[in-house]
VOGU-3710 file (C-alpha; in Angstrom, 3 decimals, decimal comma):
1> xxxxxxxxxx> 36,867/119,671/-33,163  36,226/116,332/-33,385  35,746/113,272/-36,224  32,482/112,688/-37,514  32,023/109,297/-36,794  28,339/108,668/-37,820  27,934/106,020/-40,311  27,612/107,092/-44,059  24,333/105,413/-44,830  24,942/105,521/-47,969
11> xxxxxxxxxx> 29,075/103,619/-47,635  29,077/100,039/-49,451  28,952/97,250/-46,605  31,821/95,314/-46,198  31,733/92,198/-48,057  31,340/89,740/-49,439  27,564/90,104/-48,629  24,702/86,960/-49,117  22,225/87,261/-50,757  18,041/86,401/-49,607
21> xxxxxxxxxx> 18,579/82,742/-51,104  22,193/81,913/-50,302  21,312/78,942/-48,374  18,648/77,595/-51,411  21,459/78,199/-54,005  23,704/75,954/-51,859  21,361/73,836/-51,318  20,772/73,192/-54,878  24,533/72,271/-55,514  25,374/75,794/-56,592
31> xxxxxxxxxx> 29,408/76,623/-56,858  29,187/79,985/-55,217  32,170/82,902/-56,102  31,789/86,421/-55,389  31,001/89,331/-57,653  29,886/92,858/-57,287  30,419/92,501/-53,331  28,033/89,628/-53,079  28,641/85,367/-53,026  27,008/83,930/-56,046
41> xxxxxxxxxx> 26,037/81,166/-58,110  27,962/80,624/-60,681  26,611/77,613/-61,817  24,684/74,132/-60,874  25,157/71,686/-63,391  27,493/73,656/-66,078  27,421/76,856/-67,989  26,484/75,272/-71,083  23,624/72,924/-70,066  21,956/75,844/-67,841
51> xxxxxxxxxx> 22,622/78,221/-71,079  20,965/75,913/-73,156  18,139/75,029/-70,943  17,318/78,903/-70,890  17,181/79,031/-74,875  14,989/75,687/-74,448  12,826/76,465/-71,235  13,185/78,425/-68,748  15,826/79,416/-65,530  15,236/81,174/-62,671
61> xxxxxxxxxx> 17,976/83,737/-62,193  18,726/84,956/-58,637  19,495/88,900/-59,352  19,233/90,524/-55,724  22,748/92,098/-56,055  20,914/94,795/-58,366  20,494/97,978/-56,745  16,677/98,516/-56,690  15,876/102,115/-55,770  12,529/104,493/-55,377
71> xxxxxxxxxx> 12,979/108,038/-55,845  9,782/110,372/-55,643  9,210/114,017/-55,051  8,314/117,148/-56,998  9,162/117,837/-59,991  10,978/114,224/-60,072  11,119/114,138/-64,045  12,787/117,317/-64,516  15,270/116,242/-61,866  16,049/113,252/-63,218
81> xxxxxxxxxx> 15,972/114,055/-67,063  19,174/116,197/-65,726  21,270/113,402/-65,401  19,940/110,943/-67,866  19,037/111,314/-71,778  15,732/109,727/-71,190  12,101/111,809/-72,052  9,914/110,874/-68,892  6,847/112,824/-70,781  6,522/109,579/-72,398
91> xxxxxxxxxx> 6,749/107,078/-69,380  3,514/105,672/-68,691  2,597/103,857/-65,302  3,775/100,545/-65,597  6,527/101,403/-68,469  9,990/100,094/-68,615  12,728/101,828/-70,083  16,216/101,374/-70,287  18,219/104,682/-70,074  22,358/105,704/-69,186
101> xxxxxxxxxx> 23,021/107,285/-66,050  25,846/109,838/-67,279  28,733/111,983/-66,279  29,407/115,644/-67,154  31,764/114,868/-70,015  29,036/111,936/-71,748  30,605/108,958/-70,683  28,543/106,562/-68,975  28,543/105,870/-65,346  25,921/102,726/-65,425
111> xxxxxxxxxx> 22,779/101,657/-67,547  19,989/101,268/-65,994  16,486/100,495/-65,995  13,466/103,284/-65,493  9,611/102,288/-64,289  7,305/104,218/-63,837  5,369/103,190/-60,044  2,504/105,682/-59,469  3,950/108,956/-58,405  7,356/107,696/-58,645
121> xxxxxxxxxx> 10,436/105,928/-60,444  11,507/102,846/-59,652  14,785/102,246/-60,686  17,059/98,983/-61,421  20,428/99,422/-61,461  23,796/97,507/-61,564  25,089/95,588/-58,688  28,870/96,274/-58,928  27,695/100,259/-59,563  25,322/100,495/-57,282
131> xxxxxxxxxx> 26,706/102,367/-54,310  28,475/104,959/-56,566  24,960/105,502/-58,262  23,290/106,297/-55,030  26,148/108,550/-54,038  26,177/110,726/-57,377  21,897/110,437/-57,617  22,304/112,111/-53,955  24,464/114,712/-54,790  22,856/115,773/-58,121
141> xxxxxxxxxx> 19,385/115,402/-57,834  17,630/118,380/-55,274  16,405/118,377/-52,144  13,093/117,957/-52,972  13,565/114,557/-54,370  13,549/111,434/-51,883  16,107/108,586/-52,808  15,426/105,430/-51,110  17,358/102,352/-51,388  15,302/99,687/-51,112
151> xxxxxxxxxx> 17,720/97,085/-49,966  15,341/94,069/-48,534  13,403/93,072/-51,816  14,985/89,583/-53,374  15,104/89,970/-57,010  14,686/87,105/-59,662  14,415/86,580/-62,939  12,406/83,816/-64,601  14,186/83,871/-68,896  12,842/81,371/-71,460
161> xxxxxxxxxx> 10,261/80,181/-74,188  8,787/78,374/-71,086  8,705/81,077/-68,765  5,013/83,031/-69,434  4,101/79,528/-69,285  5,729/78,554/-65,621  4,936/81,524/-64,121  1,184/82,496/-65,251  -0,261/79,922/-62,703  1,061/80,747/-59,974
171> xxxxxxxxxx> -0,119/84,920/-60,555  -2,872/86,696/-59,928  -3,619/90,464/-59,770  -6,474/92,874/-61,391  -5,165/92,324/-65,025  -3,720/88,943/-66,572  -0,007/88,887/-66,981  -0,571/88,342/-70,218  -1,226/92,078/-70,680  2,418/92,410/-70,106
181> xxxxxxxxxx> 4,405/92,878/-73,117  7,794/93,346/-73,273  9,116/96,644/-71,150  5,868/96,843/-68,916  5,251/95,675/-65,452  2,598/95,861/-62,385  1,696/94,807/-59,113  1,074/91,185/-59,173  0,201/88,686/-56,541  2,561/86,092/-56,720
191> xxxxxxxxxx> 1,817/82,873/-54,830  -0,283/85,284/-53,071  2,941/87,467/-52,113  2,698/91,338/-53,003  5,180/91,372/-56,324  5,740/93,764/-58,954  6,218/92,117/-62,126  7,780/93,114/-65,262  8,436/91,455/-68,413  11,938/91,827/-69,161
201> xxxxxxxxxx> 15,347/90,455/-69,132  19,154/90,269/-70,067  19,191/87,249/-72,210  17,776/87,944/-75,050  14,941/85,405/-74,053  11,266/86,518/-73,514  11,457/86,815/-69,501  9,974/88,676/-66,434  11,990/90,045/-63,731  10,442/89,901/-60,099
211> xxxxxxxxxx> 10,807/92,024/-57,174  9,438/90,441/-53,750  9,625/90,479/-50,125  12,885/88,463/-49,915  11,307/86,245/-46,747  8,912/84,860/-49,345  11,935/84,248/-51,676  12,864/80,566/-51,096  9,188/79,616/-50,819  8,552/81,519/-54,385
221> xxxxxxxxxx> 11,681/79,904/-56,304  10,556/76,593/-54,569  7,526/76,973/-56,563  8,870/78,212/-59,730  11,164/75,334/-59,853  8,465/72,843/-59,043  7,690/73,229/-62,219  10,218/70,838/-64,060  9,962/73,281/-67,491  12,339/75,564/-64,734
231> xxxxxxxxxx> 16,070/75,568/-63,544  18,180/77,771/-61,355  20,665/79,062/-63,521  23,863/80,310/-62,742  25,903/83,693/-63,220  28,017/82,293/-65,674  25,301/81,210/-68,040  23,662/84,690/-67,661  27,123/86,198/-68,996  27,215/83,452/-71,793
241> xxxxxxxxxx> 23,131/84,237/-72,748  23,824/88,100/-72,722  26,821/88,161/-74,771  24,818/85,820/-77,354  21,998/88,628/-77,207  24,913/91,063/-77,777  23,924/93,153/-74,601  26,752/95,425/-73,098  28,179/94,628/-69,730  28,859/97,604/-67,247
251> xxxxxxxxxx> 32,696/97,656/-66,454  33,484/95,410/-69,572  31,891/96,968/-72,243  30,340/99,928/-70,708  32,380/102,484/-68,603  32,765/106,227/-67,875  35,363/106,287/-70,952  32,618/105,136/-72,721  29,871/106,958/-74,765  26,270/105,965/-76,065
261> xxxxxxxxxx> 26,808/106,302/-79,461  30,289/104,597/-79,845  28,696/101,913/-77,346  25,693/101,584/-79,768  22,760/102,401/-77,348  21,609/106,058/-79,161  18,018/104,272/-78,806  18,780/105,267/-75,358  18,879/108,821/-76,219  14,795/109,966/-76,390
271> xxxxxxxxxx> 14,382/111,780/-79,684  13,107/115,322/-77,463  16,154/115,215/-75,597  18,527/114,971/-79,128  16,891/118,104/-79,825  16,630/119,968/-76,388  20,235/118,429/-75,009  20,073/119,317/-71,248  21,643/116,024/-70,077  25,437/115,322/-69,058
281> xxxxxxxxxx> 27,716/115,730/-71,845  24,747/116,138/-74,267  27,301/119,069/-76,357  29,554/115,858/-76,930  26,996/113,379/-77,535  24,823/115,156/-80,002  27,827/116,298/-82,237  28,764/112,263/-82,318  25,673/111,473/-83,369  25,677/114,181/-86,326
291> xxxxxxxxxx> 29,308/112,998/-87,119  29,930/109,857/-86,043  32,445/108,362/-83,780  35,964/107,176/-84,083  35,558/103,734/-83,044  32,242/101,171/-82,637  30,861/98,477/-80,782  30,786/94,854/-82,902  30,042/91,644/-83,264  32,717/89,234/-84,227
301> xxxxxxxxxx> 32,797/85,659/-84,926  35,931/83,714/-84,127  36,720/80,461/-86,460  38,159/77,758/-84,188  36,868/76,757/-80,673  39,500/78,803/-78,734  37,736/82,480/-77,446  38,810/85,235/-77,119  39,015/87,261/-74,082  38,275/90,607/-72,736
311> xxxxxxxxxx> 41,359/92,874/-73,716  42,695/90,958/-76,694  44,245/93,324/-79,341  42,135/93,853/-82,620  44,370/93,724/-86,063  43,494/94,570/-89,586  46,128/93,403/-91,046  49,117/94,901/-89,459  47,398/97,404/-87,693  45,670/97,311/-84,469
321> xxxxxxxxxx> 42,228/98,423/-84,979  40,724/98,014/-81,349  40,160/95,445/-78,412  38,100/92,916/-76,907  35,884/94,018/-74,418  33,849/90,881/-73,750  34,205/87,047/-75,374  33,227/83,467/-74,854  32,293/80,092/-76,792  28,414/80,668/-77,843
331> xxxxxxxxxx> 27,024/77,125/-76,769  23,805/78,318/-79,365  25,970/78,872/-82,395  29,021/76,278/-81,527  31,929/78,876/-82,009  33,662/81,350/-80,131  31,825/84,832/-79,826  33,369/88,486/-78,810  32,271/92,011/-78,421  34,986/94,775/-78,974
341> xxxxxxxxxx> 35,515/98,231/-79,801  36,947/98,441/-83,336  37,819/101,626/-85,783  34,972/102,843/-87,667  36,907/101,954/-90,815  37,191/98,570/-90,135  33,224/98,057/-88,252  31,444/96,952/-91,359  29,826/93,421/-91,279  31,788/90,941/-93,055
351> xxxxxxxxxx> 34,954/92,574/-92,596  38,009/89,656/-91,724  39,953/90,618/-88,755  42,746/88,864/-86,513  42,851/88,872/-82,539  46,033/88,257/-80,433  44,687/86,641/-77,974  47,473/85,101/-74,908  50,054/84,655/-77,860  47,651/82,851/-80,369
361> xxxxxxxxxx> 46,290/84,387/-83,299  42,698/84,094/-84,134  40,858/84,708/-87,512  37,314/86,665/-86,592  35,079/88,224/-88,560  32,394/91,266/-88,177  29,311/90,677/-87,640  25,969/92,416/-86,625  24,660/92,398/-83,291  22,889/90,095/-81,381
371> xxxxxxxx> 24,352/87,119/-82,474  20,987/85,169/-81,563  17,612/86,793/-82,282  16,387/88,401/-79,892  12,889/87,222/-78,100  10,617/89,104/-76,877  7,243/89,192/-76,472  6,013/92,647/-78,212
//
């Protein structure tokens, strides 16, 4: 007998990978570092002025590390409702949802994002996860069901008050993209490129996201950013908008040890499924959402201008009540900002807490998530 040496399709490439506007990003000044397998911009000008252009304007986000993926077939919703708490039933064409792709014992193995394209679901999901997604889709969902990784799309995402505004000219299609509200997307013509459109986002910020043929890409953020209301941003501003919104991060504050209701995402769960169950670790889930959980997902606000950092120990008084999971200075509110997973007893807003953060200790105090407003257009 010998090896099977056909390629796995489905194996991550090595990397680091580019992505469709590598060059542009350079280009533009861009200090490129890699993350989730890919090189990518961290920033142009500085995290702080491209995170506060975003709250002002609008930035063009280059997202095309996202897994984007197509899955059709019959009896597609069943098949898919048995691996994530979501109720199709309710997807209309040209819905967004966002929904947990889970394991068997509850804990989350990505979040993701659901549209409904026709016959089929489109699916967005996250970079560093990707290739692990397709794997487990392919071994759990049935024959039946087509996967297909649709790797040559670019993927951008246009955030901002500014950004209906920068984008709306250069669109046409058989409805006005004003009909988008927030969650729902369509086919769009953009600079007469075939795009599908939605209106959506991870900063908090009303937004669309944009998947196109990624030969048109350069050409298409070329436009965009002849607009001077729009700026390439960078991935460290996206982190610093996100956390502001209070929106988890896969592999910081999101991971398989990790389930939706402790995480703070049982919006996630559709109210048929919380009383059918039939999804991953739905025995577990369902009994913390009748009782509770041990430990929560807050906000807390750090005095000082020293942040803390993902992994910092949580004290109430002498007594270590959780840890950091994500943190940063919030350039919107002037202070340092953090995420972590704290005791239920100690979760309520207002409660004072202490972080030991790289031998310091820093006074922080809970508060309620997002830490900006969000947004969007509804």
């Amino acid at each position: 007998m010998t090896d099977d040496l056909t390629p796995d399709p489905d194996a991550p490439p090595e990397g680091p990978l580019t992505l469709p506007l590598d060059a542009w990003h350079r280009e533009r000044g861009a200090r490129m570092v890699e993350f989730a397998g890919y090189m990518m911009p961290v920033q142009y000008e500085g995290i702080i002025a491209e995170h506060l252009w975003t709250r002002e304007s609008a930035g063009l986000f280059d997202v095309s590390h996202m897994g984007q993926l197509y899955l059709s077939g019959e009896g597609l919703d069943a098949a898919l409702e048995a691996l994530l708490p979501i109720d199709l039933s309710t997807l209309k064409v040209g819905q967004v949802r966002y929904s947990l792709l889970l394991g068997e014992d509850g804990g989350i193995l990505d979040d993701l994002m659901v549209s409904r394209w026709g016959s089929g679901l489109y699916l967005v999901v996250n970079g560093a996860t990707k290739w692990d997604d397709i794997g487990h889709l392919r071994e759990h969902l049935p024959d039946e069901i087509s996967l297909n990784h649709i790797e040559e799309p670019a993927l951008l995402a246009l955030q901002g008050p500014k950004a209906f505004a920068s984008l709306e000219p250069l669109v046409s299609g058989e409805w006005p993209l004003s009909a988008l509200t927030f969650m729902r997307g369509g086919p769009f013509k953009l600079c007469g490129v075939d795009a599908w459109i939605s209106r959506s986002g991870y900063t908090g910020e009303d937004g669309f996201e944009i998947s196109l043929p990624r030969e048109n890409a350069a050409e298409i953020a070329d436009a965009l950013c002849d607009n001077p209301a729009v700026k390439p941003i960078g991935l460290g501003a996206r982190d610093s908008l996100r956390l502001e919104a209070g929106l988890p991060l896969y592999g910081h504050d999101l991971n398989e040890d990790t389930d939706p209701v402790s995480a703070g995402l049982t919006f996630a769960i559709s109210k048929r499924r919380r009383t059918e169950g039939g999804f991953p670790g739905a025995e577990r889930i369902l009994k913390l959402l009748a009782d509770g959980t041990s430990a929560v997902r807050v906000g807390l606000a750090l005095e000082g201008r020293m942040a803390a950092r993902e992994g910092a120990a949580v004290f109430a008084g002498t007594r270590e009540v959780g840890r950091v999971t994500s943190g940063g200075f919030s350039p919107s509110l002037q202070h340092p900002i953090a995420m972590a997973y704290v005791d239920a007893g100690s979760a309520a807003p207002g409660t004072a807490l202490e972080l030991h953060n790289r031998g310091k200790r820093l006074a922080a105090t809970v508060v309620p998530l997002p830490f900006v407003p969000h947004r969007y257009h509804r």
